[in-house]
PDB file with SEQRES, HELIX, SHEET and CRYST1 records, atoms N, CA, C and O in Angstrom:
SEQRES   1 A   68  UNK UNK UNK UNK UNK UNK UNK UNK UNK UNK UNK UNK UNK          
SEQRES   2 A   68  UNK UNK UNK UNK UNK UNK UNK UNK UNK UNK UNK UNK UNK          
SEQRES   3 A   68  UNK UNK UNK UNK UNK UNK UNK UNK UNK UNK UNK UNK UNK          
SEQRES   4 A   68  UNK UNK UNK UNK UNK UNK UNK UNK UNK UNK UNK UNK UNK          
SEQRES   5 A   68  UNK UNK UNK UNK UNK UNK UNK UNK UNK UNK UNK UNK UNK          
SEQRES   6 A   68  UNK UNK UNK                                                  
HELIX    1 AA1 UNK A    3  UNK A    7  1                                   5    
SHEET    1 AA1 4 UNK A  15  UNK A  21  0                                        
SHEET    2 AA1 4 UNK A  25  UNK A  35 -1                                        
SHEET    3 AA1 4 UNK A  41  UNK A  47 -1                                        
SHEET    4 AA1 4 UNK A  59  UNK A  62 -1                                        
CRYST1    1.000    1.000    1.000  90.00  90.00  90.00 P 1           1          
ATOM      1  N   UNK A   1     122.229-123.767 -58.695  1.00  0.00           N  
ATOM      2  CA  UNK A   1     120.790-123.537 -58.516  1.00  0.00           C  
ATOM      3  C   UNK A   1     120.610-122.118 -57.988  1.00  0.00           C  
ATOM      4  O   UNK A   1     120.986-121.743 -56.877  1.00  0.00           O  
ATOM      5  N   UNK A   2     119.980-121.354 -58.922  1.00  0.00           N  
ATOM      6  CA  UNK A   2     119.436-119.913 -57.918  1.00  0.00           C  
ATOM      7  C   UNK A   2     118.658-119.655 -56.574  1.00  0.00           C  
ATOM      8  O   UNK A   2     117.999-120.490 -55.954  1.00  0.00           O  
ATOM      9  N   UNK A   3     118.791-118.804 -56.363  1.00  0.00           N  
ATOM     10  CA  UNK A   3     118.001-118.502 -55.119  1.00  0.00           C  
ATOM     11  C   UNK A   3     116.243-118.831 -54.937  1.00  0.00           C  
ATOM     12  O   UNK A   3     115.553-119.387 -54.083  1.00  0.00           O  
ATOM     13  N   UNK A   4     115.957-118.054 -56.430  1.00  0.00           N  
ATOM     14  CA  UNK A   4     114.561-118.417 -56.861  1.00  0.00           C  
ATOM     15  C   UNK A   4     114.034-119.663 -57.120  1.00  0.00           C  
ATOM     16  O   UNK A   4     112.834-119.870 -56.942  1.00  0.00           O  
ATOM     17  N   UNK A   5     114.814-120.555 -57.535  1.00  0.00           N  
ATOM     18  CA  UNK A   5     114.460-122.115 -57.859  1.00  0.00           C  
ATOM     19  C   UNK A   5     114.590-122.777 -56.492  1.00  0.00           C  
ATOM     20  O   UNK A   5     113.889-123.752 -56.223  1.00  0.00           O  
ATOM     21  N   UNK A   6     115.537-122.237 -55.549  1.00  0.00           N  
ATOM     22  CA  UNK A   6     115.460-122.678 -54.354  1.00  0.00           C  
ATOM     23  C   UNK A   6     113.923-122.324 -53.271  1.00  0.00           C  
ATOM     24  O   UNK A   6     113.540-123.144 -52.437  1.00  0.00           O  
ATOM     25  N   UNK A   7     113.468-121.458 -53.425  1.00  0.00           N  
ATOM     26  CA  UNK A   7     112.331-120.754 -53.171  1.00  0.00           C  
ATOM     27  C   UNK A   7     111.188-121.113 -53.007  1.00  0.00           C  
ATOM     28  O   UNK A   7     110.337-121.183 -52.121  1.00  0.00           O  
ATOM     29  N   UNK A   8     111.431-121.472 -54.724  1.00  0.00           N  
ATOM     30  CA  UNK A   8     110.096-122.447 -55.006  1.00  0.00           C  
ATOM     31  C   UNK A   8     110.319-123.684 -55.097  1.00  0.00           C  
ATOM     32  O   UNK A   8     109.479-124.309 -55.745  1.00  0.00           O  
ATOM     33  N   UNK A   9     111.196-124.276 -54.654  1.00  0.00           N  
ATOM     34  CA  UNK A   9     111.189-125.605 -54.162  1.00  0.00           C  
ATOM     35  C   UNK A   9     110.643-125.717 -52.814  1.00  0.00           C  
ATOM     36  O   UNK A   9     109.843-126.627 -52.594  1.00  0.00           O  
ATOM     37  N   UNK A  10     110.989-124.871 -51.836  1.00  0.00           N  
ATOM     38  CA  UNK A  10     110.435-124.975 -50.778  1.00  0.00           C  
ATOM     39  C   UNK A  10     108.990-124.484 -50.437  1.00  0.00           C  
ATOM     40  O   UNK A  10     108.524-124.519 -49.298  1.00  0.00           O  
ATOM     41  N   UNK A  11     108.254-123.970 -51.664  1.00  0.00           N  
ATOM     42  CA  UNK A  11     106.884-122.814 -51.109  1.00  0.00           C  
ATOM     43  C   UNK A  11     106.358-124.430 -51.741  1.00  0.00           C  
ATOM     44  O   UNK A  11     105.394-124.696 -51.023  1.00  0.00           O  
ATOM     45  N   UNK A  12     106.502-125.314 -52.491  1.00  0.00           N  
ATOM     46  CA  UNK A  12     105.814-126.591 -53.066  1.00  0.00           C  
ATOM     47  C   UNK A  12     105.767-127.631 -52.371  1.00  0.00           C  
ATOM     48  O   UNK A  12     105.321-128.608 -52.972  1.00  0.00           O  
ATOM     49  N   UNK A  13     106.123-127.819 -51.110  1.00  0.00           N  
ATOM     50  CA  UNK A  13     106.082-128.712 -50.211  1.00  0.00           C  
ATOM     51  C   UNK A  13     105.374-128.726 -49.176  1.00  0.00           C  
ATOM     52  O   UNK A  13     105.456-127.674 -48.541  1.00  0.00           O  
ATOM     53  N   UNK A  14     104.609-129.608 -48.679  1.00  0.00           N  
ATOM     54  CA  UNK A  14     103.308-129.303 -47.664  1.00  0.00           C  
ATOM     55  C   UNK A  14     103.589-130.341 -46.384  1.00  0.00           C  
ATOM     56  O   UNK A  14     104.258-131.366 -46.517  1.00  0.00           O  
ATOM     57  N   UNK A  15     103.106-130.009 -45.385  1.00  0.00           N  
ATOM     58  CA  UNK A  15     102.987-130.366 -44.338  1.00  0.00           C  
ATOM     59  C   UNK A  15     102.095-131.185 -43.910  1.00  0.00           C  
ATOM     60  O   UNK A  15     101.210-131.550 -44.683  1.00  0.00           O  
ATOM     61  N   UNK A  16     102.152-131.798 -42.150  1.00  0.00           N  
ATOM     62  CA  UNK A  16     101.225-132.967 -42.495  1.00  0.00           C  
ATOM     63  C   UNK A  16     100.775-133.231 -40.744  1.00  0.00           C  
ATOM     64  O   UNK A  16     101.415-133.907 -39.938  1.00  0.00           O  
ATOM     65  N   UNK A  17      99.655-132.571 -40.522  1.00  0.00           N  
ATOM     66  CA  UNK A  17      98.885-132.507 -39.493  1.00  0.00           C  
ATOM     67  C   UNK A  17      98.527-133.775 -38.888  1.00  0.00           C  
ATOM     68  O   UNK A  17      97.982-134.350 -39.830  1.00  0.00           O  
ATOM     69  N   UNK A  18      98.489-134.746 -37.678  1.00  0.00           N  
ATOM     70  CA  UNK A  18      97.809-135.852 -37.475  1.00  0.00           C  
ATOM     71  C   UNK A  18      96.852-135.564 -36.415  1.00  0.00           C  
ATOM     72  O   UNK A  18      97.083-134.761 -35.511  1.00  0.00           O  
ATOM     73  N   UNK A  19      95.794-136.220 -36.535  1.00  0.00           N  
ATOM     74  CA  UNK A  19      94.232-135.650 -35.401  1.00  0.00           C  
ATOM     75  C   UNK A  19      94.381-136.927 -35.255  1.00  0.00           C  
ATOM     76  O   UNK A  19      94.540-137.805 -36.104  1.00  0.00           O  
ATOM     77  N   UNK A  20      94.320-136.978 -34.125  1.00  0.00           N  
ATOM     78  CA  UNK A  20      94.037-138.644 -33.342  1.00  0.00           C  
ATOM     79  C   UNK A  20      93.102-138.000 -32.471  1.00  0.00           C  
ATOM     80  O   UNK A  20      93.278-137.055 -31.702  1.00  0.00           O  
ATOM     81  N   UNK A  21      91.699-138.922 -32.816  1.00  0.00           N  
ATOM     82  CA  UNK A  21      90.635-139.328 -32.190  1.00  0.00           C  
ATOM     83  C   UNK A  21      90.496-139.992 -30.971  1.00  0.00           C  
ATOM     84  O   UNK A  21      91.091-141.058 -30.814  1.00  0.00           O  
ATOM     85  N   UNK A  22      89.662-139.431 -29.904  1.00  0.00           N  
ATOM     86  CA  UNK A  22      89.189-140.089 -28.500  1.00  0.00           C  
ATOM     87  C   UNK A  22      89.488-141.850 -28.244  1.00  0.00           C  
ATOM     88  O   UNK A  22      89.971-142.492 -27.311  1.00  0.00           O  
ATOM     89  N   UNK A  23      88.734-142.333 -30.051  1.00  0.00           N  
ATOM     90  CA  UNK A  23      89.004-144.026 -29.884  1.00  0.00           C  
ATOM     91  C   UNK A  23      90.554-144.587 -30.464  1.00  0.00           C  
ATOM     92  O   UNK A  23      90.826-145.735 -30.816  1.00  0.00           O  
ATOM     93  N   UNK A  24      91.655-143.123 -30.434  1.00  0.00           N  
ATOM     94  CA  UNK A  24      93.366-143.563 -30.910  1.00  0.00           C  
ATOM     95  C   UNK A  24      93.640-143.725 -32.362  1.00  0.00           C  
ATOM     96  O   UNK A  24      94.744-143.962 -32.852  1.00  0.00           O  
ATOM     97  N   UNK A  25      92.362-143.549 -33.086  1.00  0.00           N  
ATOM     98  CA  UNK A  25      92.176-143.950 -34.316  1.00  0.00           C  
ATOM     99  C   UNK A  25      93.281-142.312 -34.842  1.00  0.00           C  
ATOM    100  O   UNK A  25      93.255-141.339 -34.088  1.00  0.00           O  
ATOM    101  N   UNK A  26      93.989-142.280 -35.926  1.00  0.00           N  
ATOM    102  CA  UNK A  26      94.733-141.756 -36.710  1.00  0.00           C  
ATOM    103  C   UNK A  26      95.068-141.163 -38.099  1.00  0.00           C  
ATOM    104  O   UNK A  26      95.881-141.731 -38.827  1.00  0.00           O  
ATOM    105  N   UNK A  27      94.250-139.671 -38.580  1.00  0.00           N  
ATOM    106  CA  UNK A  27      94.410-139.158 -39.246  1.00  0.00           C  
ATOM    107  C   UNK A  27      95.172-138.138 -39.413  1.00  0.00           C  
ATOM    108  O   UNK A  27      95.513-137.232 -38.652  1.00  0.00           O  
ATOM    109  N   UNK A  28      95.550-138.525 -41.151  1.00  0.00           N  
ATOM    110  CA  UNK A  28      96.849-137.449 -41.490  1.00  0.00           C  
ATOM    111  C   UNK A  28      96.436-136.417 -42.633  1.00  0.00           C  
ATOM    112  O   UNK A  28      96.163-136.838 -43.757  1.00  0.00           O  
ATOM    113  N   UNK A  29      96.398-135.108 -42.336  1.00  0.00           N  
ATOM    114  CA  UNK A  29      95.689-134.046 -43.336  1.00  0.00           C  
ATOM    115  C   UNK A  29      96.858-133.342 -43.808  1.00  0.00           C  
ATOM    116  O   UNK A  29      97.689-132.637 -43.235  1.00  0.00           O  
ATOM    117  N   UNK A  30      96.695-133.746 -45.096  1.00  0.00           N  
ATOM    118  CA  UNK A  30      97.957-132.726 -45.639  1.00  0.00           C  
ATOM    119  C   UNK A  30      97.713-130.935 -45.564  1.00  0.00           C  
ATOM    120  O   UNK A  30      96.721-130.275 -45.873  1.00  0.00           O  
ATOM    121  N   UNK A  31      99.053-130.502 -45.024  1.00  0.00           N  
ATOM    122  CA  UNK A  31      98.888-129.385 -45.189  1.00  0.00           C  
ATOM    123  C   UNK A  31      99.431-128.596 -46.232  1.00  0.00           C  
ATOM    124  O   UNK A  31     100.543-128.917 -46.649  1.00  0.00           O  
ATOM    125  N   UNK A  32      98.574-127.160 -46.965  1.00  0.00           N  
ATOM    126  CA  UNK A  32      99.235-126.930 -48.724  1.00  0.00           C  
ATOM    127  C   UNK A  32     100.139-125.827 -48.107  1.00  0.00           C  
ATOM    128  O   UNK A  32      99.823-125.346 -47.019  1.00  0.00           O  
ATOM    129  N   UNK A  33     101.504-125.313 -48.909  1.00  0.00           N  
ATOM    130  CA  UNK A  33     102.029-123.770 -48.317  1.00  0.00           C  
ATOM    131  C   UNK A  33     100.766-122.686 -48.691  1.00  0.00           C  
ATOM    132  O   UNK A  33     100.155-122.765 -49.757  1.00  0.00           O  
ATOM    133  N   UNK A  34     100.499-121.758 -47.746  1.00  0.00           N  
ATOM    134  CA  UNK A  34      99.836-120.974 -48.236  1.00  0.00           C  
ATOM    135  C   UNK A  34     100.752-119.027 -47.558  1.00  0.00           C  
ATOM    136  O   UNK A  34     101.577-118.833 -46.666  1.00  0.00           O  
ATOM    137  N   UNK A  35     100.410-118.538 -48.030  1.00  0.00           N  
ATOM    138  CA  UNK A  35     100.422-116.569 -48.031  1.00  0.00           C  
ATOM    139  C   UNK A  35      99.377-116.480 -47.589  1.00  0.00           C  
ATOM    140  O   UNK A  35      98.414-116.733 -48.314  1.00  0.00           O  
ATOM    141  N   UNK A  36      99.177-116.068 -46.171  1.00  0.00           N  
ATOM    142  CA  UNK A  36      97.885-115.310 -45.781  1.00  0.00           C  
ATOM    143  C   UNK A  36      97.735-113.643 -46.199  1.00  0.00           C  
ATOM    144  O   UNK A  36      98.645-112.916 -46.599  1.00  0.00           O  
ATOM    145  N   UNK A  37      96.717-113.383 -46.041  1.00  0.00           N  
ATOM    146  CA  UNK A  37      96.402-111.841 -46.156  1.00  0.00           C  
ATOM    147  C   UNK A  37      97.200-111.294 -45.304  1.00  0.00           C  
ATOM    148  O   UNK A  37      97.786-110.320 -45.778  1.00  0.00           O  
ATOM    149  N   UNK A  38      97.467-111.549 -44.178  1.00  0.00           N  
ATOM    150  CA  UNK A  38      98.444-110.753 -43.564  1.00  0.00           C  
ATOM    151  C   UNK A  38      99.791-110.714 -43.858  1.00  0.00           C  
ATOM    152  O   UNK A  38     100.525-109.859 -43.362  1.00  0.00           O  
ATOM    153  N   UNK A  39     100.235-111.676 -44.720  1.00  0.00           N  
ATOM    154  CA  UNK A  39     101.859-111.237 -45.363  1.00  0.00           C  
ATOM    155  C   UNK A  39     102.306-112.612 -44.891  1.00  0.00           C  
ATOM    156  O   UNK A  39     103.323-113.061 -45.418  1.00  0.00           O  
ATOM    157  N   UNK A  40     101.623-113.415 -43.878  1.00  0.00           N  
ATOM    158  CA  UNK A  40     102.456-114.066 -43.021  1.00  0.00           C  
ATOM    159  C   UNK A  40     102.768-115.268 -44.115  1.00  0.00           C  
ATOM    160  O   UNK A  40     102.457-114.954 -45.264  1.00  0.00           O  
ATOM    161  N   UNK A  41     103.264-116.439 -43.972  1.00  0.00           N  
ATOM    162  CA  UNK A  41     103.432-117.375 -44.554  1.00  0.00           C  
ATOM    163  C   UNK A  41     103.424-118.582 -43.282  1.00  0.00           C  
ATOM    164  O   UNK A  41     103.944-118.619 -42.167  1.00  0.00           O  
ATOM    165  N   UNK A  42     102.340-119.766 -44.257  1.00  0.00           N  
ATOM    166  CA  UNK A  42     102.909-120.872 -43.592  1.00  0.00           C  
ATOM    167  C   UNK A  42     101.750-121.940 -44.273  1.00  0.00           C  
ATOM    168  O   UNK A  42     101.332-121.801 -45.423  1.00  0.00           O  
ATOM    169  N   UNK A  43     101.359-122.917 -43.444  1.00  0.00           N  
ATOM    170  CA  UNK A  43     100.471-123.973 -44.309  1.00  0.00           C  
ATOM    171  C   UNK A  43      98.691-123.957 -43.685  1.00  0.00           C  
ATOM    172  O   UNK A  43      98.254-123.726 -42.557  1.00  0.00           O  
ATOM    173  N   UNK A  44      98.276-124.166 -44.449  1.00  0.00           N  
ATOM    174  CA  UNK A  44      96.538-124.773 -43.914  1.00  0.00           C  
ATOM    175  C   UNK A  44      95.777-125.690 -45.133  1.00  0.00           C  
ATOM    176  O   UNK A  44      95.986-125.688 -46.346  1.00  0.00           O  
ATOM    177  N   UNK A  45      94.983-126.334 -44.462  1.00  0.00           N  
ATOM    178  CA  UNK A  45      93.770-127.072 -45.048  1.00  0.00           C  
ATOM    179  C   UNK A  45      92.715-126.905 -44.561  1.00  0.00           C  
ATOM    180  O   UNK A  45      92.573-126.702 -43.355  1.00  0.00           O  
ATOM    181  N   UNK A  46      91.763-126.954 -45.395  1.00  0.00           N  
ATOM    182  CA  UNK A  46      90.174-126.700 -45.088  1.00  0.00           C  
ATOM    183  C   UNK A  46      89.845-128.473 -45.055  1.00  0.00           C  
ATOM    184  O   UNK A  46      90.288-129.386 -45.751  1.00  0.00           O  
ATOM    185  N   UNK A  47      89.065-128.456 -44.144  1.00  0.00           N  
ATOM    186  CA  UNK A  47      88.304-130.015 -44.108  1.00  0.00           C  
ATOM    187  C   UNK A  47      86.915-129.890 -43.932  1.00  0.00           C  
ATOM    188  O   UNK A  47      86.405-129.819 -42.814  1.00  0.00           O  
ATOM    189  N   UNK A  48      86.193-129.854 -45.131  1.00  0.00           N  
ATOM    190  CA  UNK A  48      85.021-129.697 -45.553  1.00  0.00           C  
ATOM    191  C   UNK A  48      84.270-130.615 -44.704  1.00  0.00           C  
ATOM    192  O   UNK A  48      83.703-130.077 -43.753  1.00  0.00           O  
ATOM    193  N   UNK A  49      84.117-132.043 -44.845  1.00  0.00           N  
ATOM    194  CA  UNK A  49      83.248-133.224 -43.963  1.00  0.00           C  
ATOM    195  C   UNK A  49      84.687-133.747 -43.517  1.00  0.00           C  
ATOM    196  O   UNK A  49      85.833-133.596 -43.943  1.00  0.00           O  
ATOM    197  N   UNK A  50      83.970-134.573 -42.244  1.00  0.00           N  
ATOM    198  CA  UNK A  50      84.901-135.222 -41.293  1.00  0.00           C  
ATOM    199  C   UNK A  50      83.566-136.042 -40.395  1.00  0.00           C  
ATOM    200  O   UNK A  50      82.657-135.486 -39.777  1.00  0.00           O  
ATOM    201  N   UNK A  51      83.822-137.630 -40.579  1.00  0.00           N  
ATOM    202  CA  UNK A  51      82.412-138.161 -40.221  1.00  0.00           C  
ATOM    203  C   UNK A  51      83.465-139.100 -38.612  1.00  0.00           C  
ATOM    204  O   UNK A  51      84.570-139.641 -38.650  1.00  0.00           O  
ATOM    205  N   UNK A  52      82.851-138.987 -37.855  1.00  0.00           N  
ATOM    206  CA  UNK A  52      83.194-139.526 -36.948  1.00  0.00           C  
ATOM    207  C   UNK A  52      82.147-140.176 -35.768  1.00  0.00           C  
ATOM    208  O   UNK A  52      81.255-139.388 -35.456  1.00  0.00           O  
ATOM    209  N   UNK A  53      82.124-141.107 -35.268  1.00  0.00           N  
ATOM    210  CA  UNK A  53      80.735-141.837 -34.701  1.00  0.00           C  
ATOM    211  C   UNK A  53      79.359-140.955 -35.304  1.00  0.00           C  
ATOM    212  O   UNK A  53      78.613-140.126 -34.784  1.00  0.00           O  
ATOM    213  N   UNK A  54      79.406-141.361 -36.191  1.00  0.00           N  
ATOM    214  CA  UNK A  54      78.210-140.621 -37.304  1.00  0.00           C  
ATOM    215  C   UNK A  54      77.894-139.540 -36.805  1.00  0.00           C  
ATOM    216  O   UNK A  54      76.710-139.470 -36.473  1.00  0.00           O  
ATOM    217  N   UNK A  55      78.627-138.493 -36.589  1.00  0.00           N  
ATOM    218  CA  UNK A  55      78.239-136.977 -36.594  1.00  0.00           C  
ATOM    219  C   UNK A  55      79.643-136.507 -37.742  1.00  0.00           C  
ATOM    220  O   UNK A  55      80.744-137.055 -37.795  1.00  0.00           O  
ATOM    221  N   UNK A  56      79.249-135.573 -38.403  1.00  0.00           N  
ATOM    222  CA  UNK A  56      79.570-134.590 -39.523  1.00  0.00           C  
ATOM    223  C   UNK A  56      80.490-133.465 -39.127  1.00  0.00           C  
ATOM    224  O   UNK A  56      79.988-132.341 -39.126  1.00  0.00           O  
ATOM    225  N   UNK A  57      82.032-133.612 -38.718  1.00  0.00           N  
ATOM    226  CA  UNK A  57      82.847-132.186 -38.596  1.00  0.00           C  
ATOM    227  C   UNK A  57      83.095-131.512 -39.655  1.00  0.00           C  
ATOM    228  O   UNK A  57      83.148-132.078 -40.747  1.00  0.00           O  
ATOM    229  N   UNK A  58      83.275-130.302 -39.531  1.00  0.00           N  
ATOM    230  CA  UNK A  58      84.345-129.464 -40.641  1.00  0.00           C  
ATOM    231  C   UNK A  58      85.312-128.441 -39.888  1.00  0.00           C  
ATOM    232  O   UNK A  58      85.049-127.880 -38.825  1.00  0.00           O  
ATOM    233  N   UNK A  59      86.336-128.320 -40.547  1.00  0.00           N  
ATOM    234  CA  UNK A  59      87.248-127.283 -39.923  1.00  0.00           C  
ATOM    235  C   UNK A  59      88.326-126.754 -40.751  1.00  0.00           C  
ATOM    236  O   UNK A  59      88.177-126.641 -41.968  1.00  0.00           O  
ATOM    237  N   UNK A  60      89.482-126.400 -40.112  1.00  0.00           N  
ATOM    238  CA  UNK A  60      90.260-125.744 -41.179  1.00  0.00           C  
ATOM    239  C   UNK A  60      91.739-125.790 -40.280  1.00  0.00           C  
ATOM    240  O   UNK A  60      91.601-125.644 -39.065  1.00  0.00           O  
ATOM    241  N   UNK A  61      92.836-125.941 -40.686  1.00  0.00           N  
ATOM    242  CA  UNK A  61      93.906-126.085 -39.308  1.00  0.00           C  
ATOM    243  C   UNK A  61      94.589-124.915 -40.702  1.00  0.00           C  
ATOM    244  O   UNK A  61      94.720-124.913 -41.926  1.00  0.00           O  
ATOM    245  N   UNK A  62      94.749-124.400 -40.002  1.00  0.00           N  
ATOM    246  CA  UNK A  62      96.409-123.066 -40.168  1.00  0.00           C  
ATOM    247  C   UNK A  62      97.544-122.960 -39.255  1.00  0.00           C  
ATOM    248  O   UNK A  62      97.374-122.920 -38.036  1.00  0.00           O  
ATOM    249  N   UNK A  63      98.699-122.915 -39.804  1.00  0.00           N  
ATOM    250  CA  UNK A  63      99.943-122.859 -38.940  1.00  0.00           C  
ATOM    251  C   UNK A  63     100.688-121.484 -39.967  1.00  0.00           C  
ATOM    252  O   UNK A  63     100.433-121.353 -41.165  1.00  0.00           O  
ATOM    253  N   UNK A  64     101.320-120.862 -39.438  1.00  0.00           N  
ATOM    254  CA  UNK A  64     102.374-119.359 -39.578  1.00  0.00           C  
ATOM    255  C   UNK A  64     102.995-119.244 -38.976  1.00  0.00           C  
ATOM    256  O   UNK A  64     102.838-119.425 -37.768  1.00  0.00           O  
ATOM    257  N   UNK A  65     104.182-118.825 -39.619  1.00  0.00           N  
ATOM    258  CA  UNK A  65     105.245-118.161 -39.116  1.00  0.00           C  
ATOM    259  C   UNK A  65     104.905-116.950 -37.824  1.00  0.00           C  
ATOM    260  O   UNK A  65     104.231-115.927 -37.949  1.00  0.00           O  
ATOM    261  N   UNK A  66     105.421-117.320 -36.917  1.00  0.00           N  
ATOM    262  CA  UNK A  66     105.370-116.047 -36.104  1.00  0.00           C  
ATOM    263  C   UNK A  66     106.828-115.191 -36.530  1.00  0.00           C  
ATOM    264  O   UNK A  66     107.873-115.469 -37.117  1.00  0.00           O  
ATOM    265  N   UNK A  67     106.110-113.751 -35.733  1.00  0.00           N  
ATOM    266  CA  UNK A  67     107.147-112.928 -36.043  1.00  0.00           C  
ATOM    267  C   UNK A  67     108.187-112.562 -34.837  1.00  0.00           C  
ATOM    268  O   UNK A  67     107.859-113.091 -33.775  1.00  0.00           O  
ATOM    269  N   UNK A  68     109.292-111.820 -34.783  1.00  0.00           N  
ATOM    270  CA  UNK A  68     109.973-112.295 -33.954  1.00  0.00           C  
ATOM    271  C   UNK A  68     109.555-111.061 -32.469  1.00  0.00           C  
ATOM    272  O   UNK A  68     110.085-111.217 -31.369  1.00  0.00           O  
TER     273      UNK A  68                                                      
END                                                                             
């Protein structure tokens, strides 16, 4: 297997955030690989609606590589 097929095996695999809520309740948001503008690499999701005791969240979780 090349280096490159190795590469992109790993940039295709996503991560997986859990938000547990005040009432213990348990959500899991996948996270996609993403390239930020800054070069950095690592994963995020946008979460458009998020309904919780009937009020309406949105947000976005990002995680990156720090540098050393």
């Amino acid at each position: 297997m090349s280096s490159e097929s190795g590469n992109q095996s790993k940039q295709n695999k996503f991560a997986y955030a859990t938000i547990r809520m005040p009432d213990g309740k348990e959500h899991e948001i996948p996270l996609a690989p993403k390239q930020f503008k800054t070069g950095r690499e690592g994963y995020y999701a946008q979460i458009p609606s998020f309904v919780y005791n009937d009020n309406i969240y949105g947000g976005q979780i990002q995680l990156w590589k720090k540098t050393k």
